[in-house]
DOSEFI-340468 format. One record per residue (C-alpha): residue in one letter; x, y, z. Coordinates in Angstrom, 3 decimals, padded with zeros to 6 digits. Layout:
N
> A|X|Y|Z
...
***
This chain:
524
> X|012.222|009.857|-024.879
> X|011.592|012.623|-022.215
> X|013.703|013.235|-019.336
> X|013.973|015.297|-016.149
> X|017.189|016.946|-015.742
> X|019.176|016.846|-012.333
> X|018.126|021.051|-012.004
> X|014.543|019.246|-012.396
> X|015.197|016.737|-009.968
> X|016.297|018.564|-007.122
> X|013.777|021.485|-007.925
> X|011.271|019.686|-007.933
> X|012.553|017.143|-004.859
> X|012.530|021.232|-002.509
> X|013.678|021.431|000.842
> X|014.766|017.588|001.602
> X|011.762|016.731|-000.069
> X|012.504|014.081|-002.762
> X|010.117|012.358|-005.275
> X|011.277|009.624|-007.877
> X|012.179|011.093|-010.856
> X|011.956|008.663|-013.447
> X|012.901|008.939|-017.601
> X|009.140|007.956|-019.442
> X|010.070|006.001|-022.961
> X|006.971|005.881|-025.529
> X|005.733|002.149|-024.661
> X|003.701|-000.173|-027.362
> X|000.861|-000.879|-025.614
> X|-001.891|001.564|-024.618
> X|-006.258|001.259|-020.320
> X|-010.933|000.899|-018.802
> X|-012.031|005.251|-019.011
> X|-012.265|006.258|-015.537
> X|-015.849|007.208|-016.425
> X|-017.061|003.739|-017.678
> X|-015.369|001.439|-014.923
> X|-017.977|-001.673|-014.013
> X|-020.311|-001.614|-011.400
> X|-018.945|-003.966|-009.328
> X|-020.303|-002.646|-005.706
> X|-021.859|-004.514|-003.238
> X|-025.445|-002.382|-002.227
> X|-024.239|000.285|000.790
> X|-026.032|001.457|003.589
> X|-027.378|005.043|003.260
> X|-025.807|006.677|005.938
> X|-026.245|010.413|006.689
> X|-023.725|013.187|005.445
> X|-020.813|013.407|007.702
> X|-020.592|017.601|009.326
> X|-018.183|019.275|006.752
> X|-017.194|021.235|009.680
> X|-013.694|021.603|011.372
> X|-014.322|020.734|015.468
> X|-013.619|023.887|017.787
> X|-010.590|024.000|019.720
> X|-008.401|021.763|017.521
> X|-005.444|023.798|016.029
> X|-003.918|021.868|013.460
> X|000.141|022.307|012.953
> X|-000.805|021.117|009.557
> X|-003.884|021.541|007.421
> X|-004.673|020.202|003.529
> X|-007.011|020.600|001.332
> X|-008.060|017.538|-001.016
> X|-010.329|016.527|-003.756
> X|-011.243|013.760|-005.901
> X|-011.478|014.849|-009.396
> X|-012.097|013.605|-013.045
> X|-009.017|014.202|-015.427
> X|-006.839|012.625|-017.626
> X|-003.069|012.549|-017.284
> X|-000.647|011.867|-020.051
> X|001.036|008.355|-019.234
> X|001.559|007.717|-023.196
> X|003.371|010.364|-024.805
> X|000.420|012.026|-027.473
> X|-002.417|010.712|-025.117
> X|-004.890|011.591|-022.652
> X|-005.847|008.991|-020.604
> X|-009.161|009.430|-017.921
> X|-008.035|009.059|-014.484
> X|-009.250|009.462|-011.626
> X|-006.851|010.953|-008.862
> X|-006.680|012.857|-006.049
> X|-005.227|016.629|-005.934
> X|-003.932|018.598|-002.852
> X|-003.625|022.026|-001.556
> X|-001.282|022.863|001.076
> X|-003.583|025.354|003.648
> X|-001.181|025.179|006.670
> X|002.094|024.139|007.405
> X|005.916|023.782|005.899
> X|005.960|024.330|002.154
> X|007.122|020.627|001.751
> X|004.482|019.317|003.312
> X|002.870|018.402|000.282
> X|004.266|017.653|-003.292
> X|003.382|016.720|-006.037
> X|004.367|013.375|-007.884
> X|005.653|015.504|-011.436
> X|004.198|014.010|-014.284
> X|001.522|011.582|-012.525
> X|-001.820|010.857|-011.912
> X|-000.989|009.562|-008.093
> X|-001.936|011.972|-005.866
> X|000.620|014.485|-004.011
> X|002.956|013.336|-001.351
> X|001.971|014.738|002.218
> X|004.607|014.879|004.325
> X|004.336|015.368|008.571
> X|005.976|014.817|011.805
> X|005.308|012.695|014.679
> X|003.362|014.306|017.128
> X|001.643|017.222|014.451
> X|-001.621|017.855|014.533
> X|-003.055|017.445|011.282
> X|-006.630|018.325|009.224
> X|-007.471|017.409|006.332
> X|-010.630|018.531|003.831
> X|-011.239|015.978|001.128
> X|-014.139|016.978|-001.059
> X|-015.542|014.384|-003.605
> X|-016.035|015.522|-007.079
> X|-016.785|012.320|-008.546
> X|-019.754|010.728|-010.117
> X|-020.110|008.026|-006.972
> X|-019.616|007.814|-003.381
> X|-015.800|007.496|-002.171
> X|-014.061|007.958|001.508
> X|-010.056|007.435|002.342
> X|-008.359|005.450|004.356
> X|-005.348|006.355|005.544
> X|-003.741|003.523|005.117
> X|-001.160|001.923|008.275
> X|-001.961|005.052|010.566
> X|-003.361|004.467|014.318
> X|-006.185|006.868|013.995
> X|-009.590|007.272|015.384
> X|-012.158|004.701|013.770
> X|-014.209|007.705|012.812
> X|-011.096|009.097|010.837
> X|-010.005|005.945|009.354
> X|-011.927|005.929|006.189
> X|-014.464|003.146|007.475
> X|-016.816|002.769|003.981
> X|-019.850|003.858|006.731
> X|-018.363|007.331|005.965
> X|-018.614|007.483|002.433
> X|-019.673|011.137|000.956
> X|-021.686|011.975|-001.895
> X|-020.645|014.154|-004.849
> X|-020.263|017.725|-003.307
> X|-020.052|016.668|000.331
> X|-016.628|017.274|002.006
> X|-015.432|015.216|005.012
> X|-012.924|016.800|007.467
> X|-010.121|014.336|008.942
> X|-008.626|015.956|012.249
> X|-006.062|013.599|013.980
> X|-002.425|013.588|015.716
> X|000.414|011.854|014.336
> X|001.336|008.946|016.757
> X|002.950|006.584|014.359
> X|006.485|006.041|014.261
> X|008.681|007.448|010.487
> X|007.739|005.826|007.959
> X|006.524|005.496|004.719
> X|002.232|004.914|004.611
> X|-000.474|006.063|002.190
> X|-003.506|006.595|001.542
> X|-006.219|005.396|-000.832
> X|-010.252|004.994|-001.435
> X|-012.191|002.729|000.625
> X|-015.931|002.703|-000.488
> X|-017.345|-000.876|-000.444
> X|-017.114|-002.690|-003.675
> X|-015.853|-000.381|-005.385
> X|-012.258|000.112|-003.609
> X|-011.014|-001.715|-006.691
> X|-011.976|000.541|-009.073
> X|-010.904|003.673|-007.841
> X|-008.050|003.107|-006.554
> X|-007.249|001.810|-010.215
> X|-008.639|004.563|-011.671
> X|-005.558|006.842|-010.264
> X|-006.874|007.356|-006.826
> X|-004.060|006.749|-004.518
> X|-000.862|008.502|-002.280
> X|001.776|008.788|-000.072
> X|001.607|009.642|003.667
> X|004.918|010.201|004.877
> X|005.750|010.789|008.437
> X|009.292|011.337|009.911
> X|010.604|012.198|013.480
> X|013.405|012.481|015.457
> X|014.494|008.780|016.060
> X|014.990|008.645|011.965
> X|016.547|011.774|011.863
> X|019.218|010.563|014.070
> X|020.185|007.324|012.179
> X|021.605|009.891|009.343
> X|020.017|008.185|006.383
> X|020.048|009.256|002.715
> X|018.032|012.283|002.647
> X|016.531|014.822|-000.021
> X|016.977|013.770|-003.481
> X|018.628|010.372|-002.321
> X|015.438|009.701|-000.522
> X|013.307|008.357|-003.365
> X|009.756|006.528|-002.923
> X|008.679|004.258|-005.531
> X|005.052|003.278|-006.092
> X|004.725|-000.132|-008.283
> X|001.264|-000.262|-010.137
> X|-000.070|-003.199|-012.783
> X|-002.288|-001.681|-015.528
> X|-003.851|-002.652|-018.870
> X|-004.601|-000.381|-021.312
> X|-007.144|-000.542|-024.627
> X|-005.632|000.684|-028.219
> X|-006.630|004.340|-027.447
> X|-004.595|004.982|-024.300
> X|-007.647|004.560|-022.217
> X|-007.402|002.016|-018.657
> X|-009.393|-001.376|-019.146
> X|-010.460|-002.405|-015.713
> X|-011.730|-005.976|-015.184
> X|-011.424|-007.066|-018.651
> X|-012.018|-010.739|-017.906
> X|-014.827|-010.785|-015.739
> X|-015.701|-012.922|-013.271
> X|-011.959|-014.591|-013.631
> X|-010.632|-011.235|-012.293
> X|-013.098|-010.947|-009.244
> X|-011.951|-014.164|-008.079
> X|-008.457|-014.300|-008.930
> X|-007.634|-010.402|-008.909
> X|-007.134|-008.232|-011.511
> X|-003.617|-007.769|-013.153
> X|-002.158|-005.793|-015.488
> X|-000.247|-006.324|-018.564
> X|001.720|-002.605|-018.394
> X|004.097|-001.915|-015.756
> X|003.833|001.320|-014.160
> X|006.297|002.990|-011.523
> X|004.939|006.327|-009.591
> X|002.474|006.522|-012.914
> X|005.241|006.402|-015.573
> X|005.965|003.177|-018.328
> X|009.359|001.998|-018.975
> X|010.958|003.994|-016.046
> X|014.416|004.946|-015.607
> X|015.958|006.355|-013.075
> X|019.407|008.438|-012.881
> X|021.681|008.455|-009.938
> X|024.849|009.098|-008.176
> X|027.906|007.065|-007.211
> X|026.697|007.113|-003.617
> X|024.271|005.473|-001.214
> X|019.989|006.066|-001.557
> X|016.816|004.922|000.349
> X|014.384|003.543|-001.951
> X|010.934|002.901|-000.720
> X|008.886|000.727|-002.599
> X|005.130|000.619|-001.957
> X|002.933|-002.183|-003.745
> X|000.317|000.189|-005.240
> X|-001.037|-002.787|-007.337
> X|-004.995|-003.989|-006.971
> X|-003.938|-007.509|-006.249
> X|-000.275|-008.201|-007.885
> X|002.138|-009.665|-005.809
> X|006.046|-008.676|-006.487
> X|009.605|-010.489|-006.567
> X|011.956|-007.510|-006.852
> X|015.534|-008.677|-007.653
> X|018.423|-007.041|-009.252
> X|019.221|-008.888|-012.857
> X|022.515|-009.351|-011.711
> X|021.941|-011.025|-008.492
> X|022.934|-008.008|-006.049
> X|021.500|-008.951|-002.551
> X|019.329|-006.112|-000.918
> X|020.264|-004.353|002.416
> X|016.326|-003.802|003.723
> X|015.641|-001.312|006.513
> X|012.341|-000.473|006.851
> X|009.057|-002.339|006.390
> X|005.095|-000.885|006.520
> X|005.438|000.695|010.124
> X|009.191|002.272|009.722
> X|012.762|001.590|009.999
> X|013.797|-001.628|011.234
> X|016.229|-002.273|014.223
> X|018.789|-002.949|012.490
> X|020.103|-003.836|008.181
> X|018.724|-007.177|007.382
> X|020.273|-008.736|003.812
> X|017.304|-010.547|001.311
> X|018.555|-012.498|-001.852
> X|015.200|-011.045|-003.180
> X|012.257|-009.212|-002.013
> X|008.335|-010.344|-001.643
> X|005.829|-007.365|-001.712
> X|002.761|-008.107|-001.558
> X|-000.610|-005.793|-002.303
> X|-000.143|-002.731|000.034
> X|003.266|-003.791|001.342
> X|005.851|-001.572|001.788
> X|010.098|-001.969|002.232
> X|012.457|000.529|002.202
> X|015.999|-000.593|000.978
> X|019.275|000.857|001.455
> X|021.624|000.690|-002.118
> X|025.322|002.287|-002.268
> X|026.079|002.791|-005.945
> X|029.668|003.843|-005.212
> X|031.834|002.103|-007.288
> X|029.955|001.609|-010.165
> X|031.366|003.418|-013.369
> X|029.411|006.143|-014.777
> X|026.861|004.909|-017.969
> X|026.246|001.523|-015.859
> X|022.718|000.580|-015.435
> X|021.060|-001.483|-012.519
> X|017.841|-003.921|-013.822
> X|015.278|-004.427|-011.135
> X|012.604|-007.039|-011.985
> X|010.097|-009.445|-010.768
> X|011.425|-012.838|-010.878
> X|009.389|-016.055|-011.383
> X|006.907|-017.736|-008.586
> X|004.582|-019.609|-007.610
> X|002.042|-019.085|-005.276
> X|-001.253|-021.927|-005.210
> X|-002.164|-020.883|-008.163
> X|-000.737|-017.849|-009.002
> X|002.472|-018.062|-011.259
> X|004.213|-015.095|-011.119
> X|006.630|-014.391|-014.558
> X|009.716|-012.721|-014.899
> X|009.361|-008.613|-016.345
> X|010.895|-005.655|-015.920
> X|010.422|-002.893|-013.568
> X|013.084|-000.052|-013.464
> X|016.433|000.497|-014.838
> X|018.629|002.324|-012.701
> X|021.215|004.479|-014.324
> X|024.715|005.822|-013.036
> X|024.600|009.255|-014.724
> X|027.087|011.846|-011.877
> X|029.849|011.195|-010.033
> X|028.775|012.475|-006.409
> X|030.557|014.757|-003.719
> X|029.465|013.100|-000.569
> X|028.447|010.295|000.844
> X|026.497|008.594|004.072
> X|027.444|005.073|005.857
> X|024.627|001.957|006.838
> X|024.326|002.466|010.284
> X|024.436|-001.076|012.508
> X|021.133|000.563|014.448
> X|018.614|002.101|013.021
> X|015.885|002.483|015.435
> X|014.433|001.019|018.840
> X|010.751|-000.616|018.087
> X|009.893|-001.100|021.152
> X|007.975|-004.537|020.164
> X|005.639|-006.429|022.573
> X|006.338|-009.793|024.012
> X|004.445|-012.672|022.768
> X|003.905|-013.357|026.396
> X|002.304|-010.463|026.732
> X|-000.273|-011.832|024.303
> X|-003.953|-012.405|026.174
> X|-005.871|-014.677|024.007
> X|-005.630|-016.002|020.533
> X|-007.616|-015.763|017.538
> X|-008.276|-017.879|013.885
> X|-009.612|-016.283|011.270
> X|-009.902|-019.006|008.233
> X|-009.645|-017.495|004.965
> X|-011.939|-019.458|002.272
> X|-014.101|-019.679|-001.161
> X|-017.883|-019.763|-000.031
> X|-019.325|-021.220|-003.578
> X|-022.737|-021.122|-001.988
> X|-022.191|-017.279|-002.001
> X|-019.337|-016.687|-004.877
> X|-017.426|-014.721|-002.553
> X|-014.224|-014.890|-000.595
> X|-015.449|-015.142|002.965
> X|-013.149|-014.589|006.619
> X|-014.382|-017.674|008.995
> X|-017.272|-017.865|006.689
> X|-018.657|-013.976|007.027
> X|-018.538|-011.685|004.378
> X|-018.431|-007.964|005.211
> X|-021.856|-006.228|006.682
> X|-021.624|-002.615|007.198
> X|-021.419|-001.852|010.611
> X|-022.303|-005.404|012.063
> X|-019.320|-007.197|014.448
> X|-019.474|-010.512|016.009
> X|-018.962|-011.808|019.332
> X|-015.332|-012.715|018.396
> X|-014.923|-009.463|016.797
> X|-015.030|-007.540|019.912
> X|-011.658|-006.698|021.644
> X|-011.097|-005.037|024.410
> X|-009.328|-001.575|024.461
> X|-005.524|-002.023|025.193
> X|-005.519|-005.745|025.122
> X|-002.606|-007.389|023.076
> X|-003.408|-010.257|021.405
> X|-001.977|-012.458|019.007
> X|-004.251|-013.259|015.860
> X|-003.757|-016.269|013.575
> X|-004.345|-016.678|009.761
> X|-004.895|-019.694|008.311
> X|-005.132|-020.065|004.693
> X|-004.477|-024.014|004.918
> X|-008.618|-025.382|005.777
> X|-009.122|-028.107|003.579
> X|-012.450|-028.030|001.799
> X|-015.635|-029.021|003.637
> X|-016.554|-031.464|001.210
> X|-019.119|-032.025|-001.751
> X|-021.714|-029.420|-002.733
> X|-021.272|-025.532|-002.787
> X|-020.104|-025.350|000.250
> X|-016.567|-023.740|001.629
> X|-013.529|-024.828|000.142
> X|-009.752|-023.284|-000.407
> X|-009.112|-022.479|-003.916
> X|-005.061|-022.382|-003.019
> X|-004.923|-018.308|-003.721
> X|-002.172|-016.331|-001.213
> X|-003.985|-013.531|000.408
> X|-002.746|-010.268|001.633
> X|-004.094|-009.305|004.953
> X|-004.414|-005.735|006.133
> X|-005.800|-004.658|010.059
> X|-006.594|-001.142|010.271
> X|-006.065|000.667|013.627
> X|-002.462|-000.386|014.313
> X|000.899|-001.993|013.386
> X|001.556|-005.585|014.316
> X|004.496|-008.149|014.834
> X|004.290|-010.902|012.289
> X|005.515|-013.851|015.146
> X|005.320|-017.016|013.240
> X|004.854|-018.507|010.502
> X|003.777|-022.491|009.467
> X|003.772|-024.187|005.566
> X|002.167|-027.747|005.439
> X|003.518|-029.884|003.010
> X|001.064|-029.223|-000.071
> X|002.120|-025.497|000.082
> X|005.626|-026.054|000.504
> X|006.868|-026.075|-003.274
> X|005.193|-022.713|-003.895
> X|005.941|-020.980|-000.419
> X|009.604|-021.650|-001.153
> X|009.287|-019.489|-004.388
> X|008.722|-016.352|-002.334
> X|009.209|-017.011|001.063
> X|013.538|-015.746|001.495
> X|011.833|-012.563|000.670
> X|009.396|-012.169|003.360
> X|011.113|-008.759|005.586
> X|008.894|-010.139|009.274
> X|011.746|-008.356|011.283
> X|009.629|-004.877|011.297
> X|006.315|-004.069|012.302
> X|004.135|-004.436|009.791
> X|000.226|-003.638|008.676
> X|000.297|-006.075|006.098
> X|000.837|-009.910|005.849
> X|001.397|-012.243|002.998
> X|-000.629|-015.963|003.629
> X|000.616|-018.195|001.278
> X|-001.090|-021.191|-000.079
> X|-000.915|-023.623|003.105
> X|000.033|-021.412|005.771
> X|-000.484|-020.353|008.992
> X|000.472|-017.231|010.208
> X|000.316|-015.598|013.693
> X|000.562|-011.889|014.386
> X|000.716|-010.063|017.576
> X|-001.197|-006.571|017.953
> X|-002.007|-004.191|020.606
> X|-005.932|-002.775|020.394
> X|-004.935|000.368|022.239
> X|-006.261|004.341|022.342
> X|-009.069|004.395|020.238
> X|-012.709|002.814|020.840
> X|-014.979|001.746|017.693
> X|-015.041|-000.131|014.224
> X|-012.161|-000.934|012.502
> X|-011.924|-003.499|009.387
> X|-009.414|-005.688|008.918
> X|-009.515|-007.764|005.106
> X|-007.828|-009.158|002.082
> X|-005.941|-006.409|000.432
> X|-006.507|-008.262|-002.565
> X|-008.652|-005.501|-003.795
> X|-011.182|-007.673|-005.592
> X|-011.466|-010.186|-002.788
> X|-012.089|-007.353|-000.822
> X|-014.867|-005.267|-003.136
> X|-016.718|-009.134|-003.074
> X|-017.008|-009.172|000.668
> X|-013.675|-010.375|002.434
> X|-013.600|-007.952|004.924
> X|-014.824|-007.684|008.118
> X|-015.112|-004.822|011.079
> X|-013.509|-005.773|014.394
> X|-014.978|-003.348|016.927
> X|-012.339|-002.075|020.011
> X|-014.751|-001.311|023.300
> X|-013.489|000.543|026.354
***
């Protein structure tokens, strides 16, 4: 067993900047080589190289330098394993601003203010095409990591944007079309954090009590070595998932704390595994944030739903609990069409130091500022079904075209509108033709954050929906939504600032690499 120290911990966590450190036992099983992933990708457009040129006249507060390399990482003690992952330099700005995960293939955490001016150069050193997204920020479309933009081996593509989202915790990952899946297995993924002056006045746990945790799936072949897609087909439509759990890169993680309160943020780093956190002992969670920052005010979940992408920042006080006592978290059992989700474990927490100090839950965390669903100027249905005809998950029967948009695809800038999901069309009948193969889908909308304002179960989903559905956190804003088996669900969103193409898809990464995606396109 190999452990970091508390002088590791807070060494490595710097100037209020805190990573999870987690203990890495030897585990029994071993995962597809980065190098020999399948060939899953739809055909791309050629496009032209993007200018690997910074734009005159923008003066960044904060400037980074990343690439997309080839190495292995040791996430078995005695092994190499090929990744692929992203690594950062820091060319401008606060030495915090970026840090490295210790010990793990996910790429470094960047960390920026509201209102900065940021630029970033990401180079691609890999063997294929590749382009990030940066995942929950309101961004430019030509910044967003649209897979139009993909570069070459070689080519570098320069991101140059303000901050304008709220704190909170987002990330960023690949987003090349059909092969998103891949990569972002592969190691390619990390954390965007943002703060600003609204969460620095609600006092939270800070530093080394400030600990992000990214959940990840993987399998593994005898040698150490990732095994992507090992069944097929079954795994395109279904989603791929894992059989080793795997938290900020690490097996069988532990992780030491104080007798005092943290903030854990959880992201849902998994291709298409879908999460029941829940203490073994039954401890209720205090939630406070969701995808797009804190939430008004402490909300109280007997359990906690995560689906691919989500994220939901908790609030635990481990005063009181004797030194030597542990804390289980796992994912309970579910059912979801048909998905059945077991129970297995994801982190034990350990009570290792008595601490000095302490914080209190504030009763208001932040103002959100949240439109009014009569603001709302139209709505929208986007039907989420199996097109057998095409053997491909399809959004109102489309599958994703590179840069085409359809008549109801076009919004107007600064309209808010409210946009429904239904995941609840019975099948059209006989024949290959569209049907619902009762699968929950996560949907993600680039651009901006959005309100989730209803939801509706019909009777055949019902069983399932009540597996998961005390867990749902809808009280925040939110660039991710879980559609169960059955259900309707209605969001609200503002299309504001930025004009151009902008996807919005299942964040089920494999229904998404087969084609169910689709551009919206915001015109001035």
């Amino acid at each position: 067993m190999t452990k970091l120290t508390r002088r590791d911990f807070i060494r490595l966590a710097g100037a209020g900047a805190a990573t999870a450190v987690i203990t890495a036992c030897s585990p029994n099983a071993p995962a597809p080589t980065a190098t020999s992933l399948p060939d899953t990708a739809l055909p791309q457009a050629t496009l032209p190289p993007p200018a690997a040129i910074a734009t005159e006249g923008f003066v960044p507060d904060v400037e980074f330098a990343l690439n997309a390399v080839q190495e292995t990482a040791v996430i078995f003690p005695g092994t190499d394993t090929n990744v692929w992952r992203y690594t950062g330099e820091l060319m401008k700005g606060e030495a915090n601003a970026l840090q490295p995960i210790p010990d793990s293939y996910l790429g470094p955490i960047l960390r920026v203010r509201k209102g900065q001016k940021v630029r970033i150069h990401f180079t691609n050193d890999l063997p294929e095409t590749s382009i990030i997204h940066w995942h929950g920020l309101h961004i430019p479309a030509n910044m967003d990591g649209h897979p139009q933009y993909v570069i070459d081996n070689g080519q570098t593509y320069v991101y140059e944007f303000e901050v304008r989202n709220r704190a909170g915790m987002y990330w960023y990952h690949p987003h090349p079309h059909g092969r998103t899946g891949s990569q972002v297995y592969a190691g390619m993924a990390g954390l965007f954090l943002v703060s600003d002056d609204e969460e620095d006045a609600a006092n939270l746990p800070s530093g080394e009590y400030d600990i992000p945790l990214v959940l990840q799936d993987r399998t593994f072949k005898e040698d150490g070595q990732l095994s992507y897609m090992s069944n097929g087909m079954m795994d395109m439509m279904m989603g791929t998932l894992g059989d080793e759990m795997l938290v900020n890169g690490k097996p069988d993680a532990t992780l030491p704390v104080a007798t005092r309160a943290y903030r854990l943020r959880f992201l849902n780093g998994s291709n298409s595994r879908i999460y029941k956190l829940g203490w073994e002992d039954g401890t209720p969670f205090t939630v406070i944030g969701t995808d797009g920052g804190l939430l008004e005010k402490p909300v109280e979940r007997p359990y906690l739903t995560l689906a691919p992408a989500e994220r939901v920042e908790i609030w635990v006080d481990f005063n009181g609990r004797s030194l030597g006592s542990e804390m289980k978290l796992i994912s309970q059992p579910f059912t979801a069409g048909e998905i059945r989700g077991g129970q297995f474990p994801i982190l034990t927490v350990k009570v290792e130091r008595e601490a000095t100090d302490n914080v209190s839950l504030p009763a208001q965390l932040s103002t959100p500022a949240f439109h009014d669903v009569s603001e709302s100027e139209r709505t929208r249905t986007v039907e989420l079904m199996m097109d057998m005809g095409v053997g491909s998950w399809t959004l109102n029967g489309r599958v994703f075209e590179m840069t085409a948009v359809s008549e109801d695809e076009i919004v107007q800038m600064g309209a808010i509108e409210t946009w429904e999901y239904r995941n609840d069309v019975a099948s059209s009948g006989g024949g290959m033709g569209m049907m619902n193969m009762t699968l929950p889908h996560p949907i993600h909308m680039h651009g901006e954050q959005f309100q989730v304002i209803s939801r509706e179960i019909n009777d055949d989903g019902k069983a399932g929906w009540d597996t998961l559905s005390e867990g749902f956190v809808d009280e925040g804003w939110k660039d991710v939504v879980l559609v169960m088996p059955g259900e309707r669900v209605k969001v609200l969103r503002r299309f504001g600032d930025y004009a151009g193409l902008y996807l919005y898809h299942c964040h089920n990464l494999e229904h998404e690499d087969m084609g169910m995606m689709r551009n919206f396109e915001v015109r001035a």
